[in-house]
TIDO-968613 format. One line per field, with one value per atom (N, C-alpha, C, O): residue in three letters; atom name; z, x, y. Coordinates in nm, 3 decimals. Example, Ala and Ser with C-alpha at 12.3 -4.5 7.8 and 13.67 -1.06 7.14 Angstrom:
// residues 2
resn	(Ala,Ala,Ala,Ala,Ser,Ser,Ser,Ser)
name	(N,CA,C,O,N,CA,C,O)
z	(0.780,0.780,0.780,0.846,0.708,0.714,0.787,0.804)
x	(1.319,1.230,1.320,1.424,1.285,1.367,1.290,1.341)
y	(-0.569,-0.450,-0.330,-0.332,-0.225,-0.106,0.003,0.114)
***
This chain:
// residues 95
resn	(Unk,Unk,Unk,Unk,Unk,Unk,Unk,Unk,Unk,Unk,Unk,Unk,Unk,Unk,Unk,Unk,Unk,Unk,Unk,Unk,Unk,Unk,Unk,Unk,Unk,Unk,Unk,Unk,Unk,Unk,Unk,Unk,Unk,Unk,Unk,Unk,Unk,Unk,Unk,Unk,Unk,Unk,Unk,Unk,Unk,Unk,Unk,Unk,Unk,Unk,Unk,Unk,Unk,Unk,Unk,Unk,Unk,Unk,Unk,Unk,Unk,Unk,Unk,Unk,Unk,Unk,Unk,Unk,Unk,Unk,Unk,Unk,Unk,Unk,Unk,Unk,Unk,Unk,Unk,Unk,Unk,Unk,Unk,Unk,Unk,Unk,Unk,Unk,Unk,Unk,Unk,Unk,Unk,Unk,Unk,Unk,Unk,Unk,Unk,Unk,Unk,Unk,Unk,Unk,Unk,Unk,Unk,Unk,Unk,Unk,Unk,Unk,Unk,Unk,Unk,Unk,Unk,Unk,Unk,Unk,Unk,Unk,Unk,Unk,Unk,Unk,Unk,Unk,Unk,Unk,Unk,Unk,Unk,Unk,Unk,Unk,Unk,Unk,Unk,Unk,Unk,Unk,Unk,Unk,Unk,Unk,Unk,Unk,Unk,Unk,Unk,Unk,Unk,Unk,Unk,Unk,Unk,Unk,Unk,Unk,Unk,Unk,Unk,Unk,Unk,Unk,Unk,Unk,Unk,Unk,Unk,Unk,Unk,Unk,Unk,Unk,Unk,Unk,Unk,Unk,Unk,Unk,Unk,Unk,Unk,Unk,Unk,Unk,Unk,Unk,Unk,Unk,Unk,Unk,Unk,Unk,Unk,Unk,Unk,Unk,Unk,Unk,Unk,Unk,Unk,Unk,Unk,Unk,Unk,Unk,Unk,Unk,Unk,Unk,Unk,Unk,Unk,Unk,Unk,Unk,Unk,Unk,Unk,Unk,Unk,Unk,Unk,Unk,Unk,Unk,Unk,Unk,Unk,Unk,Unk,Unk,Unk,Unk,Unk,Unk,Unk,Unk,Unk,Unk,Unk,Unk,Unk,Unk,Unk,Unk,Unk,Unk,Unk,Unk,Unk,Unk,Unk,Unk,Unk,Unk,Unk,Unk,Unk,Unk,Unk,Unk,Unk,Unk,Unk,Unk,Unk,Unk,Unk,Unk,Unk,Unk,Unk,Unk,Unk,Unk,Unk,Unk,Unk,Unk,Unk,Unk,Unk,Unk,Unk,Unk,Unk,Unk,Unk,Unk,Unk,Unk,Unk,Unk,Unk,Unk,Unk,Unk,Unk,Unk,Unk,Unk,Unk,Unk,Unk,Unk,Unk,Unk,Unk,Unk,Unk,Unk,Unk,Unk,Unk,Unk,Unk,Unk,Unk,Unk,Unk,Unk,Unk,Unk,Unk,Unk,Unk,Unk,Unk,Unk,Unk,Unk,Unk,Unk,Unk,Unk,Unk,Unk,Unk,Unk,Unk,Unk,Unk,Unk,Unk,Unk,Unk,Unk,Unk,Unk,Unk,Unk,Unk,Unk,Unk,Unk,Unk,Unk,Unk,Unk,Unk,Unk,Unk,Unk,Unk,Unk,Unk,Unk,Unk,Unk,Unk,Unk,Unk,Unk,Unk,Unk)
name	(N,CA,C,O,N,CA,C,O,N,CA,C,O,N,CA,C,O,N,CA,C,O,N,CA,C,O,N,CA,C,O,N,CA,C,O,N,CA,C,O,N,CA,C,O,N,CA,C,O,N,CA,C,O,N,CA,C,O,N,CA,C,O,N,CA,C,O,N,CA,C,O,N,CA,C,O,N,CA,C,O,N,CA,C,O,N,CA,C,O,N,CA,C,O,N,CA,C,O,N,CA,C,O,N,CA,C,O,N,CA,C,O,N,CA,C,O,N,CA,C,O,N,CA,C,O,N,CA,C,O,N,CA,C,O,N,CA,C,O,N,CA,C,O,N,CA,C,O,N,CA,C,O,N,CA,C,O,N,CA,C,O,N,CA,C,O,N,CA,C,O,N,CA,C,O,N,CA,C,O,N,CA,C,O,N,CA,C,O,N,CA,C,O,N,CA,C,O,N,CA,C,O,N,CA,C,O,N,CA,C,O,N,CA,C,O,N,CA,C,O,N,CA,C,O,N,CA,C,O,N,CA,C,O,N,CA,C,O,N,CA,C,O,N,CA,C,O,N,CA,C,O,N,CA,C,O,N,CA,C,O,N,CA,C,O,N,CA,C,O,N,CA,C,O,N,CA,C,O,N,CA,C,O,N,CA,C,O,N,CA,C,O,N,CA,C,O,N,CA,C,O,N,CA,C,O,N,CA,C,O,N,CA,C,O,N,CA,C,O,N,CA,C,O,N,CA,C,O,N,CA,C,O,N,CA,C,O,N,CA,C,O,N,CA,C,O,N,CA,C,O,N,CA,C,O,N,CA,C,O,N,CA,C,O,N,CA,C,O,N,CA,C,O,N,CA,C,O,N,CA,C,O,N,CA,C,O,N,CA,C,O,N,CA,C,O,N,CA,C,O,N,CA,C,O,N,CA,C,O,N,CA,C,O,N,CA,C,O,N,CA,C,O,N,CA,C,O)
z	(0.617,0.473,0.447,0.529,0.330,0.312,0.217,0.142,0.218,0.135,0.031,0.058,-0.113,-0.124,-0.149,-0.169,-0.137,-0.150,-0.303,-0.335,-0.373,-0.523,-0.549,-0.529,-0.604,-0.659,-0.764,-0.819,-0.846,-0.939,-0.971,-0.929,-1.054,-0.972,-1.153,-1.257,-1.123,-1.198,-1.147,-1.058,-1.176,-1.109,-1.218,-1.340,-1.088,-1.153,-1.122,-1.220,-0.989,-0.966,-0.881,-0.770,-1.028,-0.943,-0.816,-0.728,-0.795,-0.660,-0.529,-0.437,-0.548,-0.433,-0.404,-0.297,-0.510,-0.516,-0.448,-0.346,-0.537,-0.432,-0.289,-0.216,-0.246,-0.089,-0.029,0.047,-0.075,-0.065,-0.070,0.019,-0.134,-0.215,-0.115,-0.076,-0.084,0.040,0.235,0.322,0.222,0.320,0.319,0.411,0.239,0.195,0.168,0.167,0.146,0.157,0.334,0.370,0.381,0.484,0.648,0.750,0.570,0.664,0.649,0.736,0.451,0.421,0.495,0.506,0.533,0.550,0.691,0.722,0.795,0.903,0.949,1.052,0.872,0.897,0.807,0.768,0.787,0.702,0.578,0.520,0.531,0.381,0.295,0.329,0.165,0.087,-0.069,-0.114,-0.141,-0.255,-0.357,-0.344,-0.429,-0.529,-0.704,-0.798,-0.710,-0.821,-0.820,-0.709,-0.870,-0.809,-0.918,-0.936,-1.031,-1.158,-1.254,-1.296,-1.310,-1.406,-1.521,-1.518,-1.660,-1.757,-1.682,-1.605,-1.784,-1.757,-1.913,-2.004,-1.914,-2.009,-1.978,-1.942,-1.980,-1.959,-2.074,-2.175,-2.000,-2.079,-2.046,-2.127,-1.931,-1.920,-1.855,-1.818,-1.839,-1.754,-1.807,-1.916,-1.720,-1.712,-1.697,-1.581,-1.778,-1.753,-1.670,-1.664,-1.613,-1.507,-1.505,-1.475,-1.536,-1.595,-1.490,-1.533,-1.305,-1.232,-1.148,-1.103,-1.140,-1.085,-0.968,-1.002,-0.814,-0.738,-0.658,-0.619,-0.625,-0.549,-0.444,-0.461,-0.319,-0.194,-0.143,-0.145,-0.081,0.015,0.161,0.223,0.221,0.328,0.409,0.365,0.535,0.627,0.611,0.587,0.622,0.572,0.588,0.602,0.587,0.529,0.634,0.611,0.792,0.900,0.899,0.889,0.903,0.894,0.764,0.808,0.648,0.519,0.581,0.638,0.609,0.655,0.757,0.722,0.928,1.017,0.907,0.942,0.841,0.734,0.725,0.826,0.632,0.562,0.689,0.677,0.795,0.850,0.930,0.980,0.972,1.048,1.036,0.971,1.100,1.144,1.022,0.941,1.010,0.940,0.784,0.704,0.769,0.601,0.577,0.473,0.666,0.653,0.627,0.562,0.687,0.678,0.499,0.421,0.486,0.391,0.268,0.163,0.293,0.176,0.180,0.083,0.276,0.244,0.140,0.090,0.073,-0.014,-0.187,-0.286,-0.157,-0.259,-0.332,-0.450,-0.215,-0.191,-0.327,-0.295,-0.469,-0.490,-0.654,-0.756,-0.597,-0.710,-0.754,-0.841,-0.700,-0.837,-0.816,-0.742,-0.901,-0.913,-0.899,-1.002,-0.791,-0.739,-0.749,-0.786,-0.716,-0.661,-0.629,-0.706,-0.502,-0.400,-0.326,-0.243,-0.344,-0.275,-0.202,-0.223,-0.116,-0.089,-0.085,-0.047,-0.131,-0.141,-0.074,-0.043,-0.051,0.024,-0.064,-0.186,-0.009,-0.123,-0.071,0.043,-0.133,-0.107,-0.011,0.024,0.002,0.068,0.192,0.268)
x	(1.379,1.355,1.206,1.115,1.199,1.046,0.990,1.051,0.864,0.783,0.639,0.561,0.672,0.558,0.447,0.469,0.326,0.175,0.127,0.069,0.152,0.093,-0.007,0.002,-0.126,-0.206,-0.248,-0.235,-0.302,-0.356,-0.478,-0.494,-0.612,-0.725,-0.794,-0.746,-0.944,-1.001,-1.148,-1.188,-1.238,-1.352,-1.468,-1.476,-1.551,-1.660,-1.765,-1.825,-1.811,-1.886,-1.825,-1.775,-1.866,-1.820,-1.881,-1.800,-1.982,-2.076,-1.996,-1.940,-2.007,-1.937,-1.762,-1.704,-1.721,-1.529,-1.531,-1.470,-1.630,-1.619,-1.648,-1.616,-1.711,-1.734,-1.547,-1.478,-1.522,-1.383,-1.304,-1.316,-1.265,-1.196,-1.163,-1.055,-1.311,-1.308,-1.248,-1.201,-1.290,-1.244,-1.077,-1.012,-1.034,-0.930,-0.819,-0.700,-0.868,-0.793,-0.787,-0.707,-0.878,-0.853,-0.748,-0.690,-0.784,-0.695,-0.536,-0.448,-0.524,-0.440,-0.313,-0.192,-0.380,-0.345,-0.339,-0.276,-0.400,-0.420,-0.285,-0.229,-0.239,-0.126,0.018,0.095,0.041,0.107,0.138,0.238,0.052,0.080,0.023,-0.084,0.093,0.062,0.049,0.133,-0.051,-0.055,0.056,0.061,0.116,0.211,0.149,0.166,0.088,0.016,-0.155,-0.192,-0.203,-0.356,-0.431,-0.489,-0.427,-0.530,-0.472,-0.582,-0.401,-0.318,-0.271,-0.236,-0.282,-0.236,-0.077,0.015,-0.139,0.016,0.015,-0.061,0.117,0.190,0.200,0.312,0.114,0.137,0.220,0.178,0.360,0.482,0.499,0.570,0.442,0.401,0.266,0.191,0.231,0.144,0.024,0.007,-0.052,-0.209,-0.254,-0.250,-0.289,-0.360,-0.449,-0.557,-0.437,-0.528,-0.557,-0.460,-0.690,-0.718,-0.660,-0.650,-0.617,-0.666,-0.530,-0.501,-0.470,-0.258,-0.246,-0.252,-0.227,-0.244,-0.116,-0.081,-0.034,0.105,0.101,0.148,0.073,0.121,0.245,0.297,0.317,0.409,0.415,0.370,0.451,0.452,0.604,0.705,0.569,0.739,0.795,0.913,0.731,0.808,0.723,0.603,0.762,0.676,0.571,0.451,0.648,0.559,0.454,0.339,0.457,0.378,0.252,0.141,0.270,0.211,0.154,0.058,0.160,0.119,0.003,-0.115,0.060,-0.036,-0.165,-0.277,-0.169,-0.289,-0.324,-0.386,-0.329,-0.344,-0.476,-0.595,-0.418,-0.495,-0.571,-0.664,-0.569,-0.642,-0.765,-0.785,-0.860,-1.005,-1.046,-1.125,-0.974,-1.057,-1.045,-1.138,-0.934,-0.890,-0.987,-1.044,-0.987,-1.019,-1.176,-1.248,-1.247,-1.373,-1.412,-1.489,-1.307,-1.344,-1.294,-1.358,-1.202,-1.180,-1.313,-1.324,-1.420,-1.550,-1.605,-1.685,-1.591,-1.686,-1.628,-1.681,-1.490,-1.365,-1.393,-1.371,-1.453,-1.447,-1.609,-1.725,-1.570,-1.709,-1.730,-1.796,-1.653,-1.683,-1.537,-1.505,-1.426,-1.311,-1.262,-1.309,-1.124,-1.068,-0.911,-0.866,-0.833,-0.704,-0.610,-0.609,-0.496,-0.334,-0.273,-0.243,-0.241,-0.204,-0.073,-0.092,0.074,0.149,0.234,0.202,0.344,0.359,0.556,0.606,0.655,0.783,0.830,0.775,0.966,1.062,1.097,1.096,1.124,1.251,1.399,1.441,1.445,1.600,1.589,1.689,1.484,1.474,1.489,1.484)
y	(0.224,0.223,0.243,0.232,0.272,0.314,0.239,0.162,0.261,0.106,0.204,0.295,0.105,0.149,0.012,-0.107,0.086,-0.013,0.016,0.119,-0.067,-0.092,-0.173,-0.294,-0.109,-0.189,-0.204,-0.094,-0.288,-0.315,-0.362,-0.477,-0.299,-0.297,-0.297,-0.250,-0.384,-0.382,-0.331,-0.406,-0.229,-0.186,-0.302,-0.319,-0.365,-0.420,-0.331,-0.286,-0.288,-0.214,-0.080,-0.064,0.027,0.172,0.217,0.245,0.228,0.245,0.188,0.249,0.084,0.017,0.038,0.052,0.033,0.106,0.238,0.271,0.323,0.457,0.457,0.551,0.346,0.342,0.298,0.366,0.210,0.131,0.307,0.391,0.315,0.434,0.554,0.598,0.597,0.676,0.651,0.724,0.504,0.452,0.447,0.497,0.400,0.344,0.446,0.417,0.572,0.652,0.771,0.856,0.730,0.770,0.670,0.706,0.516,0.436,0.459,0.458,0.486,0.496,0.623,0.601,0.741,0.856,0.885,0.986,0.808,0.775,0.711,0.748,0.619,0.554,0.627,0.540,0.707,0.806,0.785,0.829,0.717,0.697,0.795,0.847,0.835,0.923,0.870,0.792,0.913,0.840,0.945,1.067,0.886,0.923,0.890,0.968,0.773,0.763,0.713,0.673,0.713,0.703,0.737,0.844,0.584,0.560,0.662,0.698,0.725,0.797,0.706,0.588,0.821,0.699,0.608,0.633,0.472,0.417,0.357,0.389,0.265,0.142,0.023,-0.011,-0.061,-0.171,-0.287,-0.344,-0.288,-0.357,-0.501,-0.560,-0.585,-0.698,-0.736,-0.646,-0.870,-0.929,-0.870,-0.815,-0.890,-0.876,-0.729,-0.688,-0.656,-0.516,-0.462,-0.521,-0.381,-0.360,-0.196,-0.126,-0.126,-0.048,0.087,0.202,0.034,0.116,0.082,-0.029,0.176,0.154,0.245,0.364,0.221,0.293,0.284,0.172,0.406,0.391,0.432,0.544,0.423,0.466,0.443,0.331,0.575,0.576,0.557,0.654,0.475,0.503,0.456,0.401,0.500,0.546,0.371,0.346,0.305,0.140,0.031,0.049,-0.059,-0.194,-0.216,-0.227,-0.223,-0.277,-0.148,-0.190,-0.077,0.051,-0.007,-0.037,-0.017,-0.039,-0.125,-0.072,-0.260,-0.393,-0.348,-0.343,-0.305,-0.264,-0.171,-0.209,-0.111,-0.033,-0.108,-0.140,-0.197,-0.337,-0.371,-0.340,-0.437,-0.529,-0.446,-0.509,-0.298,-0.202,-0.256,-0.359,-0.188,-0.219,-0.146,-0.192,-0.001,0.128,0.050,0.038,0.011,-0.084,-0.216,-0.251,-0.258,-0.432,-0.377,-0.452,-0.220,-0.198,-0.171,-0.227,-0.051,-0.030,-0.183,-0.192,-0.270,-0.346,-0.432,-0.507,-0.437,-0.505,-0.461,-0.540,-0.337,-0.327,-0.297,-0.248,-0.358,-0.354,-0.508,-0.534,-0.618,-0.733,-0.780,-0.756,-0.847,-0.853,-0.702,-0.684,-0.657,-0.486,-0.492,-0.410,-0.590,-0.557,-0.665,-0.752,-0.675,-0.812,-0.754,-0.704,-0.756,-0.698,-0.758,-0.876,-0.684,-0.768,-0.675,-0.584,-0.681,-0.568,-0.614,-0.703,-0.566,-0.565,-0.444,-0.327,-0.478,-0.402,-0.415,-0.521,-0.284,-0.333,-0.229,-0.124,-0.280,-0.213,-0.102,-0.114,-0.007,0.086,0.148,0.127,0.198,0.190,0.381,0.444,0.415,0.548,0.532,0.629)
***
């Protein structure tokens, strides 16, 4: 089954996100994930707004997760860490 990685992201400092950003998309892609949505208008119909909505695909959860804790991820989320205010999960899908 396949999983996607959703986030929800508030930028405090742009400078430093774009360091994250770049990283983050290369751990991401490294591990076969592909972004499907990535900061595009949305609608926010409940909860807490978050200016910045990011969807990755990837082949399934344990896959998504190993990204997650990679060396190349955990590098770049240092500078994610401090420059936004997040909530990052990750779900199963029926693919």
């Amino acid at each position: 089954m396949g999983a996607l990685w959703i986030a929800h992201v508030t930028v405090s400092d742009e400078e430093a996100y774009k360091k994250y950003a770049v990283g983050a998309t290369e751990a991401i892609a490294a591990h076969g994930g592909k972004f499907i949505a990535r900061g595009g208008r949305f609608v926010q119909l409940e909860g807490k707004e978050r200016p910045r909505n990011v969807v990755a695909r990837f082949p399934d959860v344990d896959t998504a997760e190993k990204c997650y804790h990679s060396d190349a991820y955990q590098t770049a989320l240092s500078y994610a860490r401090g420059a936004s205010e997040r909530e990052l999960m990750i779900v199963e899908t029926d693919e």
